[in-house]
C-alpha positions as CSV (number, residue, x, y, z in Angstrom):
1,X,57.3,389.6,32.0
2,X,60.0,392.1,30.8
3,X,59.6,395.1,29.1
4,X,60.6,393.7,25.2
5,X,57.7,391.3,26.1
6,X,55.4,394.1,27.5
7,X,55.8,396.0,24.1
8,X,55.0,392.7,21.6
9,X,52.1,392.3,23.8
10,X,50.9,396.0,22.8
11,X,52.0,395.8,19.3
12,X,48.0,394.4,18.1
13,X,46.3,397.3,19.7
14,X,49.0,400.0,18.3
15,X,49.1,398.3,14.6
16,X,44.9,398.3,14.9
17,X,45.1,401.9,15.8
18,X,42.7,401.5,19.0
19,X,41.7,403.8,21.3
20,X,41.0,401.9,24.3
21,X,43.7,403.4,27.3
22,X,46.5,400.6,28.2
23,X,48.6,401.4,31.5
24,X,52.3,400.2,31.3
25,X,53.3,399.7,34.4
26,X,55.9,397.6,37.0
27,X,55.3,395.7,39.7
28,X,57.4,395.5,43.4
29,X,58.8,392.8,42.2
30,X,60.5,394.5,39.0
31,X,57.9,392.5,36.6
32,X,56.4,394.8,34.2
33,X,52.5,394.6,32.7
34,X,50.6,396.3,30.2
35,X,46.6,395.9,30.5
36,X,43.4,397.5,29.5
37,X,42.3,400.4,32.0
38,X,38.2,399.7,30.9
39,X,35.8,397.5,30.0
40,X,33.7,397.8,27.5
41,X,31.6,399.6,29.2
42,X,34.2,402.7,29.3
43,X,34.2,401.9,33.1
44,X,38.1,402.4,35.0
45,X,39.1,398.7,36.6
46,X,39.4,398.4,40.5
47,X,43.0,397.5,40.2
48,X,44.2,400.7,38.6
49,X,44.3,402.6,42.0
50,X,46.2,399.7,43.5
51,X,48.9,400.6,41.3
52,X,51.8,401.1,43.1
53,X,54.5,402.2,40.3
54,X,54.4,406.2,40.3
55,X,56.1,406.4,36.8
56,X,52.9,403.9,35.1
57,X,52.3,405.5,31.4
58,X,48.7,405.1,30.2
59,X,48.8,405.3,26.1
60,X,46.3,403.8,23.4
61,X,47.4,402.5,20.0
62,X,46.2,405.6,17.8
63,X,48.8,407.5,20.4
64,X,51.7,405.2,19.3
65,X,50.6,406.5,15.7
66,X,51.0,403.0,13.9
67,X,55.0,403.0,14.6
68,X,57.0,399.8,14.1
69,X,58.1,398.5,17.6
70,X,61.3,400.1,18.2
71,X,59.7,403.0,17.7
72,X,56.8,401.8,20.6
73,X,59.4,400.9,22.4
74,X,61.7,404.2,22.9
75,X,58.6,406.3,23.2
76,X,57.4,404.4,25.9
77,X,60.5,404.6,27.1
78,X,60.5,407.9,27.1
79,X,57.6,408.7,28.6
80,X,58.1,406.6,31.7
81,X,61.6,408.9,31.8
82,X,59.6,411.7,31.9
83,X,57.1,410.9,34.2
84,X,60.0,410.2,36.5
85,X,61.7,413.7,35.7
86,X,58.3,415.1,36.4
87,X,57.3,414.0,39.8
88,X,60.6,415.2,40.6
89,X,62.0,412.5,42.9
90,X,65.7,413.9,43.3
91,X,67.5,414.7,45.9
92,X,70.8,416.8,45.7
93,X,70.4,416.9,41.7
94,X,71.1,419.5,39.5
95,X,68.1,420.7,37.5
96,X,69.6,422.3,34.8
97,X,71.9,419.0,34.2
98,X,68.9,416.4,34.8
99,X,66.5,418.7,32.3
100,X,69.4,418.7,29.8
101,X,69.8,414.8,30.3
102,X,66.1,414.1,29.5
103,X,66.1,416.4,26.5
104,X,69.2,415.0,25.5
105,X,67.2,410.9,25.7
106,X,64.2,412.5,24.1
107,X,65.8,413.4,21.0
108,X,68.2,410.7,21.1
109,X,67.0,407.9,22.3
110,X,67.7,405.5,19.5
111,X,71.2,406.1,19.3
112,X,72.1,403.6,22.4
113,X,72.5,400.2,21.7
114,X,69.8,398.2,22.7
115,X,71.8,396.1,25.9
116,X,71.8,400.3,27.2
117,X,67.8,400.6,26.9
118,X,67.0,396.9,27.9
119,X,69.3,397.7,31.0
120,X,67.6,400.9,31.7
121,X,63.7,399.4,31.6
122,X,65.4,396.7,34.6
123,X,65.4,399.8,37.1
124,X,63.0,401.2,39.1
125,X,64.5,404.4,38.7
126,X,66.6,404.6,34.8
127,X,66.9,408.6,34.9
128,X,68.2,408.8,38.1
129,X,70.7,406.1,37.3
130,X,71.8,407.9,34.1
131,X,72.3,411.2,36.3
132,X,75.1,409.3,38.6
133,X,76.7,407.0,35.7
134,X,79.0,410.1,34.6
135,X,80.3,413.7,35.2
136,X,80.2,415.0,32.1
137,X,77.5,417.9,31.6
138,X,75.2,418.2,29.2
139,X,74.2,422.2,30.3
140,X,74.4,424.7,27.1
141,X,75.7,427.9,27.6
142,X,73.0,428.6,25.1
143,X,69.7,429.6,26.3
144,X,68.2,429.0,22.9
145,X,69.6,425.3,23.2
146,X,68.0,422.4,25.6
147,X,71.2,420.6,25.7
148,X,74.8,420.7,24.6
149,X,74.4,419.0,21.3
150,X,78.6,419.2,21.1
151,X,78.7,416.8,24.1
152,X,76.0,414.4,23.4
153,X,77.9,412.0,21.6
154,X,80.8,411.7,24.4
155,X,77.8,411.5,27.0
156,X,76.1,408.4,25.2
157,X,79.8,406.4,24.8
158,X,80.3,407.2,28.7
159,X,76.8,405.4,29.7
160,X,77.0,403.5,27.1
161,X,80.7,402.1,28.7
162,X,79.4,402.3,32.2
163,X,76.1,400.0,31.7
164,X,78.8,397.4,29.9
165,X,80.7,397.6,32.8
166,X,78.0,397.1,34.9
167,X,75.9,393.9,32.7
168,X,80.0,392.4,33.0
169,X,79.9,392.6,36.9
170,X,76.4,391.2,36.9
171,X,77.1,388.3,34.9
172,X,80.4,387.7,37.3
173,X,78.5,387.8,40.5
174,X,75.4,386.4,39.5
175,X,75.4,383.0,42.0
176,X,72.0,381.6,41.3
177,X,73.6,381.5,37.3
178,X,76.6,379.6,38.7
179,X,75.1,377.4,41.2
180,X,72.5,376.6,44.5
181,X,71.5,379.7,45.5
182,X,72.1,378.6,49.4
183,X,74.1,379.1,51.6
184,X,74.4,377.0,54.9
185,X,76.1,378.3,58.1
186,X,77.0,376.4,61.5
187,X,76.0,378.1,64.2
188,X,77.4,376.5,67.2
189,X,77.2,373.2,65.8
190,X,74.2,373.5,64.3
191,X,73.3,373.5,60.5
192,X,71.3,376.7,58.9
193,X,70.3,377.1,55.1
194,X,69.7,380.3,54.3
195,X,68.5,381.6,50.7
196,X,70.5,385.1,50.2
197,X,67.9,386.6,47.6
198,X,65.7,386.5,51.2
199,X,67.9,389.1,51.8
200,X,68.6,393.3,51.3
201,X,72.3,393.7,50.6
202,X,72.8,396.7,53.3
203,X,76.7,397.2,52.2
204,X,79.3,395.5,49.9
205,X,82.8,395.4,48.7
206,X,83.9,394.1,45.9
207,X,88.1,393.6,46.7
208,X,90.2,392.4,43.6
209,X,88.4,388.7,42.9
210,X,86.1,389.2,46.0
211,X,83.1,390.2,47.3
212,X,81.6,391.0,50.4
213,X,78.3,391.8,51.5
214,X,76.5,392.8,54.8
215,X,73.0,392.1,54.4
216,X,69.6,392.3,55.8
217,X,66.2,390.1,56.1
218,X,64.4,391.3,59.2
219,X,61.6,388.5,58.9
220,X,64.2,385.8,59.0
221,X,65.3,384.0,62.2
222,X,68.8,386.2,62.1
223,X,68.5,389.5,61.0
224,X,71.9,390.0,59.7
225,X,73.9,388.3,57.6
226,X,77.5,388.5,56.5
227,X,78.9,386.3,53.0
228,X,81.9,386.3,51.0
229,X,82.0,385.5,47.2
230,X,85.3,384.5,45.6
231,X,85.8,383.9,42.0
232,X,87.6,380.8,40.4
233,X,88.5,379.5,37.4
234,X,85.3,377.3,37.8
235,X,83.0,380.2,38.2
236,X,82.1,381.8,41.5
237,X,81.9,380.5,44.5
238,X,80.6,380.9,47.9
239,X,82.1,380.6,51.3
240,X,81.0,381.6,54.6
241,X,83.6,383.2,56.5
242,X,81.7,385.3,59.3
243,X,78.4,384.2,59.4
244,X,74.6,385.1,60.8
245,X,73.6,387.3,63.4
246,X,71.1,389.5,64.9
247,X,73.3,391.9,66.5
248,X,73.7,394.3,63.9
249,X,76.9,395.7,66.0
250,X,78.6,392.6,65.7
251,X,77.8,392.0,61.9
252,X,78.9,395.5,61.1
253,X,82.1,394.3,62.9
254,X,82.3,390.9,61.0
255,X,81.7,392.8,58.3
256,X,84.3,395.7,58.7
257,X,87.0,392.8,59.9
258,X,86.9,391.2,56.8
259,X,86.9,393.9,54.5
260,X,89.8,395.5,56.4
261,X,91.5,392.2,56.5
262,X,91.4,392.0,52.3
263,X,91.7,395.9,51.6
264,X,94.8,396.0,53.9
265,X,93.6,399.3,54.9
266,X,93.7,401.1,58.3
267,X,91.6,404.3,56.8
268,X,88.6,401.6,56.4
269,X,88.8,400.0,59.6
270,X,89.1,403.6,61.6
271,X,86.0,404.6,59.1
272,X,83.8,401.7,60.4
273,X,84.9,401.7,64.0
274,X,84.2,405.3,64.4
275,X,80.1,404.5,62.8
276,X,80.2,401.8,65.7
277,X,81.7,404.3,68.3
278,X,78.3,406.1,67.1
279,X,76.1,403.8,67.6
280,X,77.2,402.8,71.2
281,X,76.6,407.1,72.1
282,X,74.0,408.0,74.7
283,X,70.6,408.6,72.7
284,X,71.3,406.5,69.9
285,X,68.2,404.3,69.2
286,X,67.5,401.9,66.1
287,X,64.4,402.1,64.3
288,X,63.2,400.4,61.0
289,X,66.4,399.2,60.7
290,X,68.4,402.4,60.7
291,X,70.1,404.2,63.6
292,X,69.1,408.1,64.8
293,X,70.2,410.5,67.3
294,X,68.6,413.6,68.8
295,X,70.2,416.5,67.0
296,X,68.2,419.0,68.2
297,X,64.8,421.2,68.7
298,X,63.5,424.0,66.4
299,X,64.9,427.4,67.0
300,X,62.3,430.0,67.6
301,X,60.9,431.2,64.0
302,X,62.8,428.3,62.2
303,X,59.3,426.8,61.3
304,X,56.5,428.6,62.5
305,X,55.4,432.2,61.0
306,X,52.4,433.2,61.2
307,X,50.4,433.4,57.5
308,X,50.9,437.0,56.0
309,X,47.5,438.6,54.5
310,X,45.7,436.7,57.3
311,X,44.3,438.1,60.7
312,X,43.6,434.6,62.4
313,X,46.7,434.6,65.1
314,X,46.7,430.8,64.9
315,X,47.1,430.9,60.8
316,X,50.6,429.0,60.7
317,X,52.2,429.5,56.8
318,X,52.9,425.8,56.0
319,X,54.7,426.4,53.0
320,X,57.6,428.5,55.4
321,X,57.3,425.6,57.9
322,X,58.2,423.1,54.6
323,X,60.4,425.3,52.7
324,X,63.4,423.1,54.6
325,X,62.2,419.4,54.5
326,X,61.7,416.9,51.4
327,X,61.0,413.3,51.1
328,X,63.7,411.2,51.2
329,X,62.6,408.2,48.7
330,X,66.1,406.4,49.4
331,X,65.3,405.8,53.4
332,X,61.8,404.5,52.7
333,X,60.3,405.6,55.9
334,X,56.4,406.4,55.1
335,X,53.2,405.3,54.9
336,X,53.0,405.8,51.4
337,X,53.0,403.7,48.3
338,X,56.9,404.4,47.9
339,X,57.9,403.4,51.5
340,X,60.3,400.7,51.4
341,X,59.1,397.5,51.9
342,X,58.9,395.0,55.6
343,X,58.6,398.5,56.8
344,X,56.1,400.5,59.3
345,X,56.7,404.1,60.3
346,X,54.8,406.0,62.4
347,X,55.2,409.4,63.9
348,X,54.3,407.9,67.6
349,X,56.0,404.6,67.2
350,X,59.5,406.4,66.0
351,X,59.0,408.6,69.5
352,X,58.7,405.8,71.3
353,X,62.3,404.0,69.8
354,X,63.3,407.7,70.8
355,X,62.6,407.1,74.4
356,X,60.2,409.9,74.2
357,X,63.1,412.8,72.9
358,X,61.8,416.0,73.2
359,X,64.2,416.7,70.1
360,X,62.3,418.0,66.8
361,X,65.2,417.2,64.6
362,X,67.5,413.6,64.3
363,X,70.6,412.8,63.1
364,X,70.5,409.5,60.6
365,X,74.2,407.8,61.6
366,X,74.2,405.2,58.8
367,X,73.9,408.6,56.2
368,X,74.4,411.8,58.3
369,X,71.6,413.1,57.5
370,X,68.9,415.6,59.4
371,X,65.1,413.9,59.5
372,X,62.1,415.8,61.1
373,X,59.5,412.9,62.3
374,X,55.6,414.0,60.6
375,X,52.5,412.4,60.9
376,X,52.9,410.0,57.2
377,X,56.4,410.1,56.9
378,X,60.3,410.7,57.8
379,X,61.0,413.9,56.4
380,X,64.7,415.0,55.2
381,X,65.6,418.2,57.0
382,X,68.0,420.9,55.2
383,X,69.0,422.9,57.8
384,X,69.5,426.7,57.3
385,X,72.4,428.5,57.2
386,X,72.3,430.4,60.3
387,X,73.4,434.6,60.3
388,X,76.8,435.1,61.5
389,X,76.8,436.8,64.9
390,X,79.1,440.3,65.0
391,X,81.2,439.4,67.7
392,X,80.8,443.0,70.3
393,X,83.6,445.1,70.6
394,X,85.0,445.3,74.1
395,X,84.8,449.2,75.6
396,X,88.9,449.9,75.4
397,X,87.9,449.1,71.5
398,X,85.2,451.5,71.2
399,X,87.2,454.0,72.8
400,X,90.0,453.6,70.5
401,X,87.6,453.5,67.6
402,X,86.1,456.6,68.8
403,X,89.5,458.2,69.2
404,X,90.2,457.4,65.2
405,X,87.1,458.8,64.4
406,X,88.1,462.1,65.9
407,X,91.2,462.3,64.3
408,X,90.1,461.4,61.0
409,X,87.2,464.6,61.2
410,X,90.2,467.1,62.3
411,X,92.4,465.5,59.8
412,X,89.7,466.7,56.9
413,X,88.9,470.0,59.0
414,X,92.0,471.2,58.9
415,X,92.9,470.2,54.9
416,X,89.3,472.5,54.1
417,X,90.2,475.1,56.1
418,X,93.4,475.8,54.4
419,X,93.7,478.8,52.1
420,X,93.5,478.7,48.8
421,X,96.4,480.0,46.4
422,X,95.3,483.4,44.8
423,X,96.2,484.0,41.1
424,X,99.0,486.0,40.6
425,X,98.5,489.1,38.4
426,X,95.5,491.6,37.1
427,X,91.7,490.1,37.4
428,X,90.4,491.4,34.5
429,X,87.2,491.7,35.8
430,X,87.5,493.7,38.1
């Protein structure tokens, strides 16, 4: 069910005015539901807590105020929006931009077009999409102002351009619209279908009238697979030009070849070789389908301090020992509902892909990012600037310093101890 559906199944209970609580929610699998929390009774369903979707909005009809269904729809809309603003999944935003964004939707919401909202309720994440479709700011230098309201306008006609752009590419690269979603590979002689929604699209390139992709299905009999799309006046079409595999060295290469080959590029094929130079360094290990290296351990003090106000020696202050590290939602690693999914991490089992490393802190090659292993999940490490050390002056400079010093005190001795002019002629006073 989609989310135009999800709204005219609502409309009865808004028109009616009723007060009995409907959750709107998605499912993992992108489908979206609306359903009665309670049952007559006034008792909460079992499947509520199974709800996986941490942006679920739970409304009644009175709430929706008797509105028409546009009007059901953006505030829903809205809502989820915020509850996604809210929870604060972000990483490397700017707040005062991503506050001025929702505002900015809040109040505004009904001037996109309708292909921009419908597009929007198709992600699991719409306000963090809307944060990376353009540069333009939305701040006000205004304090008494939520949002530049000077702006607004150019901002809606730049997302409003990009998610056009984006429905077009869709539509041109959609192959199960323009034919058998399969695709069958020979490997060694032998014939293997292979359906590629199976699979996670890990990296792509779209090159002039082509498209590569690298992706992923680690319950499939190879791992790794490696396709090329071409379009033609008959539509698109498919054609396998490197293969399956489940050496993920050697479908990054298959990969990297071909796009090289098509960009005509040296910068990409030195950008690729030097990630598989990374991978083949001592200490590298794969895990969950992404490649780490020990960086290093904590420094003394970096994370433990003892608890200030409290006289247990043993007190650690966990918000100190946090103040660095953040969930990354974009690697997935956890045990929580958000983790990504064909997934399993573990604090013992990444240790033991680790080959035991007494390192605190890893290096992510595919991103470059810092991750400090915990007990539920992966955390993202921001490591602190550390304090520049004065580099010590060697004794010859001391002296010389010294010397300065001296001069500059007789310099200023001997300009006090000069004599001042007396005033020529009669002091009255006296």
């Amino acid at each position: 069910m989609n989310y135009n559906a999800v709204i005219e199944k609502i409309m009865p209970e808004v028109d009616s005015g009723s007060h009995e609580p409907i959750m709107i929610y998605r499912d993992i699998h992108g489908g979206w539901h609306g359903d009665f929390t309670q049952n007559q009774y006034g008792d909460t369903f079992d499947w509520v807590e199974d709800v996986q979707d941490p942006f679920a909005v739970t409304i009644t009809g009175e709430d929706m105020s008797r509105g028409s269904f546009p009007y059901v729809y953006d505030r829903i809309l809205n809502e989820r929006l915020r509850a996604e603003y809210e929870n604060g999944f972000f990483q490397d935003a700017d707040p005062a931009q991503l506050n001025a964004i929702m505002n900015m939707f809040e109040e505004n919401m009904g001037e996109f077009s309708s292909e921009v909202t419908d597009y929007l309720t198709t992600l699991e994440r719409p306000l963090a999409a809307v944060y990376d479709m353009t540069l333009i700011s939305l701040k006000s230098s205004d304090p008494d102002m939520d949002y530049d309201h000077d702006k607004a306008g150019y901002f809606i006609d730049a997302i409003e351009s990009e998610v056009e752009e984006r429905l077009n590419n869709r539509k041109k690269w959609d192959i199960s619209d323009n034919q058998e979603n399969t695709i069958t590979f020979n490997d060694n002689g032998k014939e293997i279908t292979v359906n590629p929604d199976d699979y996670t699209i890990l990296q792509s390139q779209q090159i002039h009238h082509r498209l590569i992709t690298l992706s992923e299905n680690p319950k499939a009999e190879h791992r790794y697979m490696v396709c090329e799309y071409w379009e033609t006046p008959r539509g698109v079409n498919k054609h396998m030009e490197s293969g399956i595999t489940n050496d993920y060295l050697e479908a990054l290469e298959k990969y990297s070849n071909k796009v090289h080959y098509l960009v005509g590029c040296a910068v990409s094929g030195r950008e690729t070789s030097k990630r598989m130079e990374a991978y083949k360094e001592p200490g590298v290990f794969e895990y969950e389908g992404y490649h780490f290296k020990p960086y290093r351990q904590f420094r003394k003090g970096e994370v433990e301090r003892r608890l200030k106000g409290d006289s247990r020696p043993h007190k650690i202050d966990a918000a100190y020992a946090m103040r660095n590290m953040s969930s990354d939602f974009g690697l997935g690693l956890s045990k929580y509902d958000w983790k990504k999914s064909d997934t399993s991490y573990s604090h013992d089992g990444f240790y033991v892909a680790s080959g035991n490393s007494e390192a605190d802190i890893f290096k992510c090659i595919e991103n470059g990012k810092l991750y400090v292993p915990h007990e539920n999940e992966l955390f993202q490490y921001n490591e602190p600037p550390q304090k520049e050390k004065t580099a010590k002056k060697s004794l010859s400079e001391r002296i010389e310093s010294g010397k300065d010093k001296v001069r500059e005190a007789d310099k200023n001795r001997t300009e006090t101890d000069k004599p001042k002019n007396k005033k020529k002629g009669v002091d009255i006073d006296g």
